[in-house]
Every structure is written in structure tokens, then in C-alpha cells.
C-alpha positions as CSV (number, residue, x, y, z in Angstrom):
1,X,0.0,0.0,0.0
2,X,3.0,2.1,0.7
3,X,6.6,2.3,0.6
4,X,9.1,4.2,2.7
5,X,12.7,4.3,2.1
6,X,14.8,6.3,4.1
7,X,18.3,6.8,2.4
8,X,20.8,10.3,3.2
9,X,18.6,11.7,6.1
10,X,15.7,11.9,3.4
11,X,12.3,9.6,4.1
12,X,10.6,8.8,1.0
13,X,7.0,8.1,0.9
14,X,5.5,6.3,-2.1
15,X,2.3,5.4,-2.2
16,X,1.6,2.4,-4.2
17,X,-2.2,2.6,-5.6
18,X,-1.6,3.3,-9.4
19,X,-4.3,1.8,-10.5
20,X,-6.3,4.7,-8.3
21,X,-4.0,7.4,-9.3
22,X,-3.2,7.1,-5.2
23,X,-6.2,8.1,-4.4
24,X,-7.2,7.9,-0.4
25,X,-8.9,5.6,1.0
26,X,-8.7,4.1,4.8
27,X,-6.4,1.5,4.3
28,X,-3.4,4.1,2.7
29,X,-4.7,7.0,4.9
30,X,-3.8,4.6,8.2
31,X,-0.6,3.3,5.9
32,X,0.5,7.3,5.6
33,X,-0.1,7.9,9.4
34,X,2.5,4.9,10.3
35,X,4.9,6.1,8.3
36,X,4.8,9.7,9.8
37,X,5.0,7.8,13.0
38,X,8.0,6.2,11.6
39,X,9.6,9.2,10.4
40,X,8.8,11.3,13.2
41,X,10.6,8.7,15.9
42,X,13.8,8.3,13.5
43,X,16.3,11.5,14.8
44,X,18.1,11.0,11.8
45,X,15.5,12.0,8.8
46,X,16.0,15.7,7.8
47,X,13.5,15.6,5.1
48,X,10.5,13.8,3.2
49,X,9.5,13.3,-0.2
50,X,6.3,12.5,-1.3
51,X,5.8,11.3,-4.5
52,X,3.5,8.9,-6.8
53,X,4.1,6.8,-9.5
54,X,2.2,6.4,-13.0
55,X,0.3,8.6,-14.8
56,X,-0.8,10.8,-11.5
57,X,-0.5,10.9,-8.3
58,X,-2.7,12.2,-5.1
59,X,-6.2,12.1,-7.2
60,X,-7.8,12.7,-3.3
61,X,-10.3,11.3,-1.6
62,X,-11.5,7.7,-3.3
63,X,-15.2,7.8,-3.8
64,X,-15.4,4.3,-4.3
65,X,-15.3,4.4,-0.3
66,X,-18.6,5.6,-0.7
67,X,-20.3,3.6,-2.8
68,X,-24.1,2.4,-1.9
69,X,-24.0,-1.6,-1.8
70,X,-27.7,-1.7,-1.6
């Protein structure tokens, strides 16, 4: 769901939902909240990078989250 290197004092965040242009949904938003906790508890990270892959990235909130099953 995500990846996080950490590599020169820089963290980077990846989020790994292409096929949703990385869109959020509860599973990635809880996935992007560990990895601040991560980052925030390592004394060594000076920076972070967040960044996508594919054709876009961040598309926002996915509304499939709220689609009607009934």
C-alpha cells in the first residue's frame, strides 16, 4: 500500500495505488499515518519526499469508499 525508504537523512513516501491514481482511502490514509510515525521517531530524517508513480498521483479522496452496496 505504501513504501518508505529512508536513504541520506531523506524519508521517502511512495504510495503504491496506481491503479487509483493514489487516491485515499482508509487503508493508505492509516498506511500514511504509520509512516509519519515512523519518520517522526527516526532522529536522523532531515526531510520527506512524497511522491507517486504512474500517470498521477494524489487524485484525493477515493469515492469508491462511498459507494451504496444496496
Amino acid at each position: 500500500m505504501l513504501e518508505l525508504t529512508i536513504d541520506d537523512n531523506i524519508a521517502h513516501v511512495r504510495p503504491a495505488r496506481p491503479d487509483r491514481q493514489d487516491a485515499l482511502n482508509g487503508e493508505l490514509m492509516e498506511a500514511l499515518g504509520d509512516a509519519a510515525r515512523s519518520i517522526a521517531e527516526d532522529p536522523t530524517v532531515r526531510a520527506v519526499v512524497l511522491s507517486g508513480r504512474g500517470r498521477s498521483s494524489r487524485a484525493g479522496l477515493d469515492m469508491a469508499n462511498f459507494a451504496d452496496d444496496d
